[in-house]
N, C-alpha and C positions, 0 to 999 in steps of 0.2 A: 658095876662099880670098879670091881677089880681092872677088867680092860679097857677101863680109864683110864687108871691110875700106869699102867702097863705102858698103855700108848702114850702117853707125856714122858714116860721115861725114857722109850724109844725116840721119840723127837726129840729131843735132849740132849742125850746122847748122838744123836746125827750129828745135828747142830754143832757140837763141842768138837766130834770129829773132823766133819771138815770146815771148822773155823768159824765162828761167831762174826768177829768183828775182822778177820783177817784168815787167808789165804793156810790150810796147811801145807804144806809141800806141792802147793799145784800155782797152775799163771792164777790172773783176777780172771780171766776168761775162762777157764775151765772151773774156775771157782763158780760165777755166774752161770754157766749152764749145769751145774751139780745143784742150785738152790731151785732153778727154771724146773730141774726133770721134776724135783719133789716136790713142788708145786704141783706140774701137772698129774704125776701119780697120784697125789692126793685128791686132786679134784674127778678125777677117773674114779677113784675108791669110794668118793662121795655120791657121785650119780648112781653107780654099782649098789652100792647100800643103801638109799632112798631108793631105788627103783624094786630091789628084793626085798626091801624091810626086813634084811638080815639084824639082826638086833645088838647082837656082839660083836657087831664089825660097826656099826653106827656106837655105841661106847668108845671102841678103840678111837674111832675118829677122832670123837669129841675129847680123846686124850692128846689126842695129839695136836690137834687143834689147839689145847692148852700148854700143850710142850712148844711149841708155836711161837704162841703167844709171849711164850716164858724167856725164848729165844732172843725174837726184837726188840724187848724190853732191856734184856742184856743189851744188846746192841746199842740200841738207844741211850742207854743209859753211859757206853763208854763214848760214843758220839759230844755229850751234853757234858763230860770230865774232859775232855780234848778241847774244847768249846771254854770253859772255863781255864783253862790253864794256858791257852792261849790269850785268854782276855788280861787274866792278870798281867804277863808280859806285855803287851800294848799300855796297860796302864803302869806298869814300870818306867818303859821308857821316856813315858812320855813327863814324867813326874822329871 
């Protein structure tokens, strides 16, 4: 449970560091292959740990798979306030 709870923190922390919804100090392209690596290291980490039935590193996963999770929810969610704040101005104008 603990390297659960562990590994969502560490996802999370990535996440936050280099930018949820935007770029920190890098282009969108180097932004884009920093989300690509850690994708594919995680799916590396996942075959790795299904194939050893390492036990504590399948925990960690499933944390971070929920720090993840927790991530493009944020993202999504500022996506879906940009989306509305847009629409009200449309229907300003238009008024």
């Amino acid at each position: 449970m603990i390297y659960a709870l562990i590994g969502a923190v560490v996802m999370l922390v990535v996440l936050v560091g280099i930018g949820i919804n935007q770029p920190r100090g890098t282009s969108i392209k180097t932004w884009c292959y920093g989300y690509l690596a850690i994708a594919l290291v995680f799916d590396g980490l996942v075959i790795l740990a299904l194939v050893s039935r390492y036990d504590d590193l399948i925990q960690t996963l499933l944390g971070l798979s929920a720090g993840a999770a927790t991530g493009l929810a944020i993202h999504v969610t500022h996506h879906i306030s940009e989306e509305e704040k847009h629409n009200e101005k449309s229907e300003t104008k238009s008024q």
